[in-house]
N, C-alpha and C positions, 0 to 999 in steps of 0.2 A: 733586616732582610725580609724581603717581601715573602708570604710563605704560600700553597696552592690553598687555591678557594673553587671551594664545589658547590655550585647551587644545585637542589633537588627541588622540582615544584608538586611531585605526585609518587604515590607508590611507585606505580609505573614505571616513572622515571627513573627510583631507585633500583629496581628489580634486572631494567637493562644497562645500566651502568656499571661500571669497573668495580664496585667499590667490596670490599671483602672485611673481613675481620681484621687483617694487618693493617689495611689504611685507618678501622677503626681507634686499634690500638694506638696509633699516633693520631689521631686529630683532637680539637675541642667541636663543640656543639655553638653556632648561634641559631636559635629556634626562633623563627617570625609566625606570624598569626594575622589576618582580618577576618569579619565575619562578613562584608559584605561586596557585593561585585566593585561599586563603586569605589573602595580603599583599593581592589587589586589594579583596575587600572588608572589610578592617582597615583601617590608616589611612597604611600603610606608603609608598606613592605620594604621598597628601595631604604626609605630611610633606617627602616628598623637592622638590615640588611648590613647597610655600610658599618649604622656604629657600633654593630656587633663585629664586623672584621676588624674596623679602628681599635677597640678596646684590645684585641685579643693581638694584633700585630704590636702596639706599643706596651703591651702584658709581655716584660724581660723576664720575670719569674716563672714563667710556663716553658715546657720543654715538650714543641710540639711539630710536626711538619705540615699538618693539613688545617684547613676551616672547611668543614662542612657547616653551609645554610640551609637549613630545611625551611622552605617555603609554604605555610599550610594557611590556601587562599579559601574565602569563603567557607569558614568552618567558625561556627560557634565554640563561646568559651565555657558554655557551663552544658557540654551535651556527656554526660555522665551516663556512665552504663554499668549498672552492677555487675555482670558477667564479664566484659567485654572492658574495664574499665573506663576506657575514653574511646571514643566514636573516632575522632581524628588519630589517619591514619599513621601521619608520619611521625606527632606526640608517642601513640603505640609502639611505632618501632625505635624513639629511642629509648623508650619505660625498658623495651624488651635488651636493648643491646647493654643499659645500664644494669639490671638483673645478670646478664653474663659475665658484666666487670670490663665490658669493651670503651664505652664511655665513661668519663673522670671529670668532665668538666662541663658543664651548660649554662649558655648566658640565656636572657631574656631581655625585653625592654623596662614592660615594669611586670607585677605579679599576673595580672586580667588576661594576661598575652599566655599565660601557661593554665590559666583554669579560674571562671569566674564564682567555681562552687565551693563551699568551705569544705564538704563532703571527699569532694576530690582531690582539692588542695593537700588534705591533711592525708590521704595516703598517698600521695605523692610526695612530700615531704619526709614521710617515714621512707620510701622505697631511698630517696636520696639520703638519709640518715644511715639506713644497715649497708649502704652501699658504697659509703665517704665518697658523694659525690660535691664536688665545688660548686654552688651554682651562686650566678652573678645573676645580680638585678640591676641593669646601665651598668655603671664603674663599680660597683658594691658587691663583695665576695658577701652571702649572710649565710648563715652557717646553721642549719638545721639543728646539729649537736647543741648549740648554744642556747643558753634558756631565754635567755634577752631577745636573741633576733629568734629564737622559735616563736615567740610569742608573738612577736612585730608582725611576722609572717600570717602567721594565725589572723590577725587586729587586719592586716593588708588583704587579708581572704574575705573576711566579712563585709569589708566595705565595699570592696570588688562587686560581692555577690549583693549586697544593698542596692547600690549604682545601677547592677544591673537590671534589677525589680525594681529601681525607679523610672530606668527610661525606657524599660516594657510596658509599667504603668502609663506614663506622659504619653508613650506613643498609641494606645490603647486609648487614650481618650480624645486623641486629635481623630483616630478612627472614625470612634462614634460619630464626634462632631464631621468629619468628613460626608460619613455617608447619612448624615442626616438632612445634610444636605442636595440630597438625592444623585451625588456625585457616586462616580464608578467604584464599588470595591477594592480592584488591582486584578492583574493578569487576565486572562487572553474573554473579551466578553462577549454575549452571546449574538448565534449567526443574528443580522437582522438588523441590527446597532452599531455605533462605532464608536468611539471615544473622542470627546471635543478638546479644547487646548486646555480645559482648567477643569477636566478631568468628569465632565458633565456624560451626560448619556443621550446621543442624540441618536435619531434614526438613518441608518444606510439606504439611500434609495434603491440599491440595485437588488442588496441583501433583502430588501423586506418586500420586494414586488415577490421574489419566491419564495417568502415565507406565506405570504397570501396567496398563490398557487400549492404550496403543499397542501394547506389548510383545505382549500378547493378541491383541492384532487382528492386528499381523501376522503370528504363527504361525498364526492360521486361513486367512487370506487372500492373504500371503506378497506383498502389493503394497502400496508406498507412497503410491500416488493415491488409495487407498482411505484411507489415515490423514489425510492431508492434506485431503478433503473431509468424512470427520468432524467434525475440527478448527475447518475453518472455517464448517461449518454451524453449528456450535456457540456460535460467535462466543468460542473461547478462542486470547486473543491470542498468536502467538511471543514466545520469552525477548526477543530484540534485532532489531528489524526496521520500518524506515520504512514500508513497504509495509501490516504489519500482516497479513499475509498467510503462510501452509507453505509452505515449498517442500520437494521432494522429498532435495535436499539437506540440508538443516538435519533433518531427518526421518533419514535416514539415519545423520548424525554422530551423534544422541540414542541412538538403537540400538546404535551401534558405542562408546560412550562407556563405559569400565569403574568410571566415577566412583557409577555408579548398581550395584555389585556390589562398593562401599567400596576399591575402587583410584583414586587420583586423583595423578597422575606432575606437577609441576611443574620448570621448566628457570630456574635464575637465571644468569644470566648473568655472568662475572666482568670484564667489560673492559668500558667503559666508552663510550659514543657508536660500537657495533658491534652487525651482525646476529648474530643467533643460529646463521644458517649457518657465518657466520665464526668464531663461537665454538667453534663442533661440531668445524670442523674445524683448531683449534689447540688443540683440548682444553679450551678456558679456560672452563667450564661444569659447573654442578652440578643433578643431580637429585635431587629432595625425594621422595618415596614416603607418600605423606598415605592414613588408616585414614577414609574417609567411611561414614558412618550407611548402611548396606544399603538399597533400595528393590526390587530384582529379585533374584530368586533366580537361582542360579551355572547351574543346568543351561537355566535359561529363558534366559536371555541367551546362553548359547552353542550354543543350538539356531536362536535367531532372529540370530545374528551368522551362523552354517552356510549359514543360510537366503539370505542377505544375497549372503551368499560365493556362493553356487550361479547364484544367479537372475541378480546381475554376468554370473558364466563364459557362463549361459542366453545374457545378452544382447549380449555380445561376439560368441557363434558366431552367434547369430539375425543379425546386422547383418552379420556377412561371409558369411552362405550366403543371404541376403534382402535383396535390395537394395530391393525393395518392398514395405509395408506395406498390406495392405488390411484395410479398418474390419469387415467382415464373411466375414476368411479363415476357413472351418470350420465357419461357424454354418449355413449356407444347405443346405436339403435337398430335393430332391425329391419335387410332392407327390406323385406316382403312386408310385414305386417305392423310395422313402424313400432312395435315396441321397443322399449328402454332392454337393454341388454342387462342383466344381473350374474355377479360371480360367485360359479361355485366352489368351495372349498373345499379339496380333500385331504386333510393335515398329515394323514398315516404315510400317504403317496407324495405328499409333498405336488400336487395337481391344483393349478388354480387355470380357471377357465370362464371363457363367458358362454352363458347360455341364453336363450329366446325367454324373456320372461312371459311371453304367452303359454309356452309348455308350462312354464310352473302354475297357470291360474287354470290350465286344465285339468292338473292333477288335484286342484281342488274341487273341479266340477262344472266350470265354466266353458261347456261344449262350444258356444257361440266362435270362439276364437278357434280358429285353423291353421296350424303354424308347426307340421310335424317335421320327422327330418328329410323328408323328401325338401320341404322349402328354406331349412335354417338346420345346420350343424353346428354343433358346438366347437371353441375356437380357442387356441392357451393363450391368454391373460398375458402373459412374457411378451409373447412375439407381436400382437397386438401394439403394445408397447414402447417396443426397439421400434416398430417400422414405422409409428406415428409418430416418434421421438425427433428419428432421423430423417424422416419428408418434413417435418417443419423446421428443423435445422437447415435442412437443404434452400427451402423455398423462402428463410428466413434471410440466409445469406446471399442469396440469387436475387432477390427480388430490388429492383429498382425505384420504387416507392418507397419502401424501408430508408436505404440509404440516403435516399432526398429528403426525407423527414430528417433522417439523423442529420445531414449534412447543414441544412437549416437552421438547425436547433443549434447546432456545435458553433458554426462561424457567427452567430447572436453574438454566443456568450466572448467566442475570438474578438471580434470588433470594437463590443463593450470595452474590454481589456485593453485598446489600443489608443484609446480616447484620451488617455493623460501621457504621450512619451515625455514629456519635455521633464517631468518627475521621477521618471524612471534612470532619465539622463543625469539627471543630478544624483539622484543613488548613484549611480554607477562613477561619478565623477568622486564624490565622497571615497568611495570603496579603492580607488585607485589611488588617492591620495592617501590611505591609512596603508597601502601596501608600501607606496614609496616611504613614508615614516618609518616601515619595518626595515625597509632594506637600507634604510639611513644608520636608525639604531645597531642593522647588523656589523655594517661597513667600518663604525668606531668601535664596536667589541671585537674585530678583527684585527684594528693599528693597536689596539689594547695588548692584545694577544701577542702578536709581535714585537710588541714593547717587553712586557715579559719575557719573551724568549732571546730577546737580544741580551736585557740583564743577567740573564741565567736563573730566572725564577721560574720557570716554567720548562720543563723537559722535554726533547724534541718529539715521543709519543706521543706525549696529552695533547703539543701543538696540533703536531698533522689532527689528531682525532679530534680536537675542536674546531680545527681551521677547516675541515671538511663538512664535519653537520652546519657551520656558519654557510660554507658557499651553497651547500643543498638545499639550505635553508632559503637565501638571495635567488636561487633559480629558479624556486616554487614559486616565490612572490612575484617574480619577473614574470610566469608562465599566467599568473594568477592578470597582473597587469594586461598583459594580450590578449588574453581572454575578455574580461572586456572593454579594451578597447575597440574588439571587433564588435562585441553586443552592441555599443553605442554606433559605431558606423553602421548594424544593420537599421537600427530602432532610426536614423535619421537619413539612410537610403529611403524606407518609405516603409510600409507595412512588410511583415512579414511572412514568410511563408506558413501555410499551417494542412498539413497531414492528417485530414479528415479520415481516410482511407485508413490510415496505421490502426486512430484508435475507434474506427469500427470494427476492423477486425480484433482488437482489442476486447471491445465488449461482445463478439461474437464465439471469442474463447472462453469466457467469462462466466457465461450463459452453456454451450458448450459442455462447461465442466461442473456444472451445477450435479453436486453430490448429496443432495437430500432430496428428499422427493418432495417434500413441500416449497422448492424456489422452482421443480422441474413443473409443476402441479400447478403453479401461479402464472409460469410463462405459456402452458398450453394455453390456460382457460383466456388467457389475453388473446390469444390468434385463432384459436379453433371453435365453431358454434358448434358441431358435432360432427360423427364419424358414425355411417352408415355402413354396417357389414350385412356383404350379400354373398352365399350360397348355392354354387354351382354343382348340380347334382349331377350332369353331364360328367364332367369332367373333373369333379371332383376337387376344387380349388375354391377357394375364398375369396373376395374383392372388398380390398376397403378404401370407401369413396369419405375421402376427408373436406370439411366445409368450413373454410375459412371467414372471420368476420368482416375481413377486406380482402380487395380483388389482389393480392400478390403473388398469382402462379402463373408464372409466363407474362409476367405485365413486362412491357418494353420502355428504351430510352431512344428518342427518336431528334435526330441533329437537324434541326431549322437553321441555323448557322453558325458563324465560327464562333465556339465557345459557350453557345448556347443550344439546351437542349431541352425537350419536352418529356417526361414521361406519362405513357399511357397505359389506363389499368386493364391489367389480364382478367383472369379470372380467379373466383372465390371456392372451385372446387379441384383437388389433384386424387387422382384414382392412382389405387394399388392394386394390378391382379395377378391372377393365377396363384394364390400363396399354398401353400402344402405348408400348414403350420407344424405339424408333426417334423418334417423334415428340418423346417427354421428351427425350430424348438433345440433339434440336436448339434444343429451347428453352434445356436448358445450355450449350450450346456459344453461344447468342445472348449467353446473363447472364452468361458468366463474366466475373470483372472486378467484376462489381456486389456490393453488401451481401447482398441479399435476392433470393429467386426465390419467386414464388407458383406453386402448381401447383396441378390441380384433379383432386383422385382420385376424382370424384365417379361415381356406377353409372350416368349415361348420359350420358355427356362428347359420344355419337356420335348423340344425338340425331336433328342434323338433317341428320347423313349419311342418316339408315335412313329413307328415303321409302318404301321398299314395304313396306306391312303384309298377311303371310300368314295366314291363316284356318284352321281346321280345319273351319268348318261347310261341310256340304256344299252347301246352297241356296245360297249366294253362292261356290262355287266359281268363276265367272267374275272376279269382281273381283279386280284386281291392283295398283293403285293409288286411296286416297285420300287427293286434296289438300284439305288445311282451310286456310283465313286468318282471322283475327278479331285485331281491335284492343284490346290489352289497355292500362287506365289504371290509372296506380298513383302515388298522392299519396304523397310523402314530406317529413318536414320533416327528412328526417336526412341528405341529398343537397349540402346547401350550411352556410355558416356555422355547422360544429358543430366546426371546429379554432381558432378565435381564442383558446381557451385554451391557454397554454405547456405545456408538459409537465410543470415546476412547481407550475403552477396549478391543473393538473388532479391533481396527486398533492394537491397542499393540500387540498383541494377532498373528494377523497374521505377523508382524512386527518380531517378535522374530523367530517365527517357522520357516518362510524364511532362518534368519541367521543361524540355527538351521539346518535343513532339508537342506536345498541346497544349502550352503554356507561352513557346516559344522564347525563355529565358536561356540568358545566355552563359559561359559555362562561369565566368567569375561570381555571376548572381548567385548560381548555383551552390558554388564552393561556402559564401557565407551562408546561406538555406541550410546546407547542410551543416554546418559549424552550428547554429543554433540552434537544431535539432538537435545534436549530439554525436550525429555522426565521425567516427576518426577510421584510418586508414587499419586496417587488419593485422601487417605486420607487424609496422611499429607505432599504432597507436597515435599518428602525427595529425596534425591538419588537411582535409583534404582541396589541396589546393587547385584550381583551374587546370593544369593542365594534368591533375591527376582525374581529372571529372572525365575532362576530355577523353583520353587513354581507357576509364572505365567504361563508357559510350561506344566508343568505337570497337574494342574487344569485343565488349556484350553483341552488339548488332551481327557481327561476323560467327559469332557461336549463336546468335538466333537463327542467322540464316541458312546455318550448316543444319543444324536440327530439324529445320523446319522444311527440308528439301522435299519435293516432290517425286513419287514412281510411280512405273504404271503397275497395275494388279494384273496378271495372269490367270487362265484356267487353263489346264492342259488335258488331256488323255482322260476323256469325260467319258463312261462306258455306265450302261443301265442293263437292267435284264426285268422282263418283266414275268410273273407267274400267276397262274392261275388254280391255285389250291386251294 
């Protein structure tokens, strides 16, 4: 009688599975092992698999109801762990179930499949000895207790562990020989290069035009936030990175790497299951000296490694002689008498402010300069700050130049990527033919299933709960198939859509949420040449006139015709007045803590302070106040219910009407545009198909036009009084 067989492939898997100490107590053990991807998807496991259930179903002498197969894929045989004894998880948990007295019985293939270490071997041998565990090797019970086959075991261990220091040796020298040949290492290699058919190392045209623009940029620029915001505006992905994202380090190593200046130094290692540290310092290591394909020239690379080197030393001393960082040290000048603004500190008071640095050169004596506070008052450092933060955030995401640069730059790299579909079609053909093989193999582990349950070997529980993960399993793959099948219908409709708009506001969040002061400090100095504060003694307010290095305040986009448009430059200056920093100051000190602060830099914030209105004309030189009241009405429909749309909804939303409105696509086009963005439907997560675009279109349009209604403004019952006091 055929009996239940459980395959396990991962902790995991055992952890959510039925299985308890009673099913332990009736099963046997057949334990499988490879150490490499390639045996797991060969057949290498299956086989060990079968003839471990075959041994154990025609084993009449066993009195047993279950087979559990533990499947332990890509695990080495000799990874020993004194604490921990063995690395491999599911080996661990039957060492651990055997210690309780749960298991009684374990096959193997041969001994290598259980432990290629003599170390190991032998206290695993002892755990099976104190524990009268049966264990088989193929059809052979060998029996720990027995001096004969202890020893056999023993002599099977060493040779195991021999075999395996031989063909770590063998492979270890085809190494050398490999990369002597100035052939690729292994695994994922660096940006710039790409890997030939016989494993050569040639250069990527596309990869190495910007690796000699990084090189570029930063000998002009001599900063890495600058390369790293490039990069990612650009949407060109890093070599290895989850995030998908530069960082200044990875940026750094590329520069310093001499692999791109045909030096590439490899370390093989001579000892076996040891760090390289520890190799270094027993000597038991070799360096390879590989001739790689030039991409930088020798004097350019070591001008921008000098570079490199300098700006480090710059920032080591700047960090020990600056314990504080201010976003706008240097830039700030006065506007009367054009000096550098300098700040002062008062640590007790917690006060940091800017002052006229011509008062300071007075107080040492230098009359010549005239600059008291009749012409220049001192101004807090903070608000300074927030309000230069937030006009160049403003005028950064406003500005219509910005976005054509970025737009430019992005659809380069888009188009690039578009140049080879007929390769991308065959991936995807491949990828849908290994889904059908899956739901092949699933379809006969299902008449399998039923086959059992018709014999009575299988119980009508385990059915359903295996006949259910099989079809969930069939539906994933099916859904998995659809998916693209539509990618290849878009990629041979014709180019793709691509959301320039998404990921600029992407990198405008990005930037945005810049939480050091040194990525906030890099982004000013890129846009701002300086900030002029000027001093109203009248009226007692500040003005700060900020200077941009290019024209983008108020620059405009101007439609020549359909689908094409001009943009022209604004200007390079945006004023701030009337500020009462003492009042901003308290507002910051209210919000801190919070996301967001609104401020209002608006030219008469003091409105309805200034009640006395003074005259030049002479016939009304009496009058010194007049009071006015009047009842002002203002209908809006834009005051209430205009946020029930998600943030989602409202990107969809405008998303569609773009392709709609200015594109002129149609709503089917639409629907796959949107499938290959990502987009799915809110409730249930579905495809959104054509006439769901449609429906979203037309809704939205009828809630824009409710919102957007027009009224007139009233003034009523306008009454003034004038006096003369």
């Amino acid at each position: 009688m055929k009996k239940n067989v459980v395959v396990i492939r991962s902790i995991d898997e055992y952890v959510n599975s039925n299985i308890d100490d009673i099913f332990l107590s009736n099963c046997v053990v057949v334990y499988c092992r490879v150490s490499s991807l390639s045996q797991i998807e060969g057949n290498s496991l299956e086989v060990q698999s079968n003839k471990g259930v075959e041994f154990y179903e025609k084993n009449k002498d066993l009195d047993f109801e279950n087979i559990l197969v533990l499947r332990e894929e890509g695990k080495s045989g000799d990874d020993f762990d004194s604490e921990n004894l063995v690395v491999r998880e599911l080996l661990g948990l039957v060492i651990s179930k055997i210690e309780k007295g749960l298991i009684k019985d374990l096959w193997v293939i041969d001994s290598s499949r259980l432990s290629r270490s003599v170390e190991l071997s032998g206290i695993l041998y002892k755990i099976f000895s104190d524990n009268s565990v049966s264990y088989y090797i193929n059809n052979e019970l060998r029996s720990v207790e027995d001096l004969d086959s202890n020893l056999m075991l023993k002599i099977l261990s060493v040779f195991d562990e021999y075999e395996n220091f031989k063909r770590d040796n063998k492979f270890r020298i085809g190494k050398i020989e490999h990369l002597k040949k100035n052939k690729w290492k292994g695994g994922k290699i660096n940006f710039g290069y790409r890997i030939g058919e016989n494993s050569e190392i040639l250069i990527d045209e596309d990869e190495s035009k910007i690796v000699k623009k990084l090189f570029d940029l930063y000998k002009n620029t001599k900063n890495l936030e600058s390369l790293k915001i490039y990069l990612n505006t650009k949407n060109i992905l890093p070599p290895s990175s989850n995030k998908k994202i530069w960082n200044t380090n990875t940026l750094k190593n590329l520069l310093m790497n001499k692999i791109y200046i045909g030096e590439n130094n490899v370390e093989i290692k001579l000892l076996k299951n040891r760090s390289k540290e520890y190799c270094r310092e027993k000597g038991k290591i070799i360096n390879i000296k590989q001739h790689t394909p030039k991409i930088i020239d020798e004097k350019l690379f070591n001008s921008v490694n000098k570079l490199i080197s300098t700006n480090q030393r710059n920032t080591l001393n700047n960090k020990r002689n600056r314990k504080v960082e201010y976003l706008l040290r240097g830039m700030c000048h006065c506007g009367y008498c054009d000096s550098r603004l300098i700040i002062s500190s008062d640590k007790k008071r917690n006060k940091k402010n800017f002052i006229c640095g011509s008062n300071n050169k007075r107080r040492k004596g230098d009359e010549n300069i005239k600059c008291d506070t009749n012409y220049f008052r001192q101004i807090k450092v903070d608000v300074v700050d927030s309000l230069v933060w937030s006009e160049v955030l403003r005028c950064f995401k406003e500005s219509y130049k910005i976005k054509e640069e970025f737009r430019k730059e992005s659809l380069k790299v888009v188009y690039n990527e578009r140049e080879k579909p007929k390769n991308e079609i065959e991936k995807n053909k491949k990828t849908i033919k290994t889904y059908l093989n899956n739901i092949k193999k699933l379809e006969n582990n299902r008449i399998e299933l039923l086959e059992k349950k018709l014999t009575l070997n299988l119980s009508e529980k385990n059915y359903l709960r295996l006949e259910n993960s099989i079809s969930e399993e069939i539906k994933i793959n099916r859904n998995k198939i659809l998916e693209v099948e539509k990618r290849i219908e878009i990629i041979n409709n014709g180019i793709e859509w691509y959301d320039w708009l998404n990921d600029f506001d992407k990198l405008y969040d990005e930037i945005k949420n810049y939480k050091t002061s040194k990525q906030r400090i890099e982004f000013i100095r890129k846009y701002i040449k300086r900030i002029n504060v000027d001093w109203d003694n009248n009226n007692n307010t500040h003005t700060l006139t900020i200077i941009f290095n290019i024209k983008i305040v108020r620059d405009k986009r101007i439609r020549k015709e359909k689908y094409v448009f001009e943009v022209k430059d604004g200007e390079n200056v945006s004023v701030i007045n009337n500020i009462k920093h003492n009042k901003i100051n308290k507002l910051l000190n209210q919000k801190n803590g919070t996301k967001k602060m609104f401020l209002n830099h608006s030219t008469v914030t003091d409105l309805f302070e200034n009640n006395h209105l003074y005259t030049k004309n002479s016939k009304v030189e009496s009058v010194k106040v007049i009071n006015v009241s009047f009842e002002l009405i203002i209908k809006s429909s834009k005051l209430t219910k205009t946020s029930h749309y998600t943030s989602y909804q409202q990107k969809l939303y405008r998303l569609i009407k773009f392709l709609k409105e200015e594109r002129g696509i149609g709503y089917r086009r639409i629907s796959h545009i949107l499938y290959d963005k990502g987009y799915r439907s809110i409730r249930s997560n579905s495809v959104l198909r054509n006439n769901y675009i449609y429906s979203i279109y037309k809704k939205g349009k009828i809630r824009e036009n409710r919102i957007n209604r027009d009224f007139e403004t009233k003034i009523n019952n306008t009454n003034y009084t004038i006096s003369n006091l």
